[in-house]
N, C-alpha and C positions, 0 to 999 in steps of 0.2 A: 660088461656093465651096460645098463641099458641107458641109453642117451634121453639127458633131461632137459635139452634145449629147447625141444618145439613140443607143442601140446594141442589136445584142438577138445573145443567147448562143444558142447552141444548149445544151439540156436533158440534163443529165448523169444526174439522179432517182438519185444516188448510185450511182454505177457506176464502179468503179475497173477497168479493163481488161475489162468485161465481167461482174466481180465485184462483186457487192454490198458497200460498206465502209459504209454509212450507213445503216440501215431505217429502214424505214417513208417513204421518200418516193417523191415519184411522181406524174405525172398532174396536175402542176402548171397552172393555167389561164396562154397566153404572155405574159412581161413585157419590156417597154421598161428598159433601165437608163440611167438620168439621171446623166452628169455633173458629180458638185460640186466645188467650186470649195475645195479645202484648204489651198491657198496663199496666196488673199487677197494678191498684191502687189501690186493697182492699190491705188497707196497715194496717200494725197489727193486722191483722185475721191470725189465724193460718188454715191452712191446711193439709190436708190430704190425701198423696197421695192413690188410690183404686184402680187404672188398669192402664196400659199400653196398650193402643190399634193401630191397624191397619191404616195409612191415607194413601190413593188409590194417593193424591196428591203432596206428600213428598215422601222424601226418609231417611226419620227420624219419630221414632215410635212416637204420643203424651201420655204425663201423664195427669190422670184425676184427678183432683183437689176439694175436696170434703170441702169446708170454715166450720168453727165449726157455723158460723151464718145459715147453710142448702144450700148457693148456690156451683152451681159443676161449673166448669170452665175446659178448655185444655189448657195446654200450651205443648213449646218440650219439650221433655226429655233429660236431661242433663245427662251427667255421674252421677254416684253410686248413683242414685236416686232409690230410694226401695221403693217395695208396702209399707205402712201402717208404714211409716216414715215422717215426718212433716217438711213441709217450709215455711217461711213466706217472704213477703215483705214490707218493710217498708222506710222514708224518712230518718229516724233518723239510728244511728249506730246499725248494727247490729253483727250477729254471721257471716264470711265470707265461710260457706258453700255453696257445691252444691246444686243449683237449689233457694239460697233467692235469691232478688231481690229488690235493694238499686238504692241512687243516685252514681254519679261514684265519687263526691268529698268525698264519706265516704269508697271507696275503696282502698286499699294500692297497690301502686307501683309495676309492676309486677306482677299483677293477672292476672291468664287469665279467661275472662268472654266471654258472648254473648249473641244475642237477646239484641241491643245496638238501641237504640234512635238517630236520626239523630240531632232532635230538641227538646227541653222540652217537655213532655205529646204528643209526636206524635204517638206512635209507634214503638216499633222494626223493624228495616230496614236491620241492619248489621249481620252480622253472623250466619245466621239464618240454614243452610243447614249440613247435614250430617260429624260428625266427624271433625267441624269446632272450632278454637276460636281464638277470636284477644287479644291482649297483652297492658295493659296501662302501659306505657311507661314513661311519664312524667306528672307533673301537676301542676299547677301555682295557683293563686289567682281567677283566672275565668275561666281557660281554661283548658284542657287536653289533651293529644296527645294519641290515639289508633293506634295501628299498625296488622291491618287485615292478615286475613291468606292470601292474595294475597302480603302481604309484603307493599302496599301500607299504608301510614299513615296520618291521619286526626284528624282535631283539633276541637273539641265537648266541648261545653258547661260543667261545671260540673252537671249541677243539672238537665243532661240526664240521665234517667234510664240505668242500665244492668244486667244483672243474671250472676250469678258466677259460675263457671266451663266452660268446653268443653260440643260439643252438643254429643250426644250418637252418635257411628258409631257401627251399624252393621253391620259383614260380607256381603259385596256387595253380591247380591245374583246371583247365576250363572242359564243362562237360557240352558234349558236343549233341548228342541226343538221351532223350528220358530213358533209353536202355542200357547210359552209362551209368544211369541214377540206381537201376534196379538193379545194376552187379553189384551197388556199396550197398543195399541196403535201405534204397530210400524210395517210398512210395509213394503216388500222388497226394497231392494237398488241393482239396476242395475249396472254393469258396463259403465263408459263413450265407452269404447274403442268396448263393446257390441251390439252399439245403431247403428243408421243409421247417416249418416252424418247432415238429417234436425235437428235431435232430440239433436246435441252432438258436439260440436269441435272435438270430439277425435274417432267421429264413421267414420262409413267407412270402405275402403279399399279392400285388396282382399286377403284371411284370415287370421290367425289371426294378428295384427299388434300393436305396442307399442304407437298408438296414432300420432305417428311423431310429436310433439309438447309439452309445457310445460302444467304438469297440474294442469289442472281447471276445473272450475264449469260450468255446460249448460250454462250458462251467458258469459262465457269468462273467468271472474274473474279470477285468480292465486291462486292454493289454497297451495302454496308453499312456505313460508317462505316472505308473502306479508302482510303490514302491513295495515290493515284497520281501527284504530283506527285515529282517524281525530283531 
């Protein structure tokens, strides 16, 4: 049976029909994308965690998940999750450690969890990124209320999945020269006020000059305290 863990994309480098929609990327060194596991329904199988490895496409390490029935699974890594330490998931109550993964109406008040279901059996949607966890807040006969790390708060079904604890944060990692920019992906960023006047609102001029204007983006846009949420 041919293995559907790792998969690899073909390289877009921000290119929308041949058109630039995204700068400055590019020249990305090639990555494998790894398969995780957002659903967690092998439910009362125990697990076993066996590595922590590398994703080229997060900025959160995944754990590899080894079920006592022989299948391996990825999910995040959550805080004080340890090699060759055991989690499980299940519908029914369980133990309210790091890294199980329950329904939210069998969670207490006041947890912080993540890797949260928008809707029954969908999928982790919410909290899924680096050093993140949202907070159940309240809960009712059918419903519950999450309050995300964005502070914003939302009202979810109880019998959506979540995993319990914060997601791992490692030390942001510090890039030491622009060749470590160009293995992720990221290529220089020019000055507006650098460019020429076709290329720039803010190029031009006769040397060096503050742009004479408010700033913004080659579009115009205002990238100044302008709201673009609609």
């Amino acid at each position: 049976m041919k293995n559907k863990t790792f998969f690899c994309f073909k390289k877009k480098s921000g290119r929308s029909h041949g058109k630039i929609s995204v700068r400055h990327k590019g020249g990305a060194h090639k990555k494998v994308y790894i398969k995780v596991d957002f659903f967690r329904k092998k439910d009362n199988i125990l697990a076993k965690i066996i590595n922590f490895i590398y994703d080229p496409y997060r900025n959160v390490k995944l754990a590899l998940l080894n079920y006592i029935d022989g299948e391996k699974k990825y999910i995040i890594k959550t805080n004080e999750l340890k090699i060759n330490s055991f989690i499980i998931s299940s519908k029914n109550n369980i133990n309210l450690f790091n890294g199980n993964n329950t329904l939210i109406k069998n969670i207490n008040i006041g947890t912080i969890i993540n890797c949260i279901e928008k809707f029954p059996n969908s999928g982790a949607i919410f909290s899924r990124s680096s050093g993140v966890g949202s907070q159940l807040i309240f809960k009712d006969n059918n419903y519950a209320i999450i309050k995300l790390p964005s502070n914003k708060k939302i009202k979810l079904s109880l019998n959506c999945r979540a995993t319990i604890g914060k997601i791992y944060n490692e030390n942001k990692k510090k890039y030491y020269k622009a060749g470590q920019k160009r293995w992720k992906g990221v290529r220089p960023t020019v000055r507006g006020v650098a460019m020429n006047p076709v290329d720039h609102p803010l190029g031009g001029g006769e040397g060096k000059t503050s742009g004479g204007r408010h700033p913004c983006s080659p579009f115009g846009q205002k990238s100044k305290g302008l709201k673009t949420k609609k």
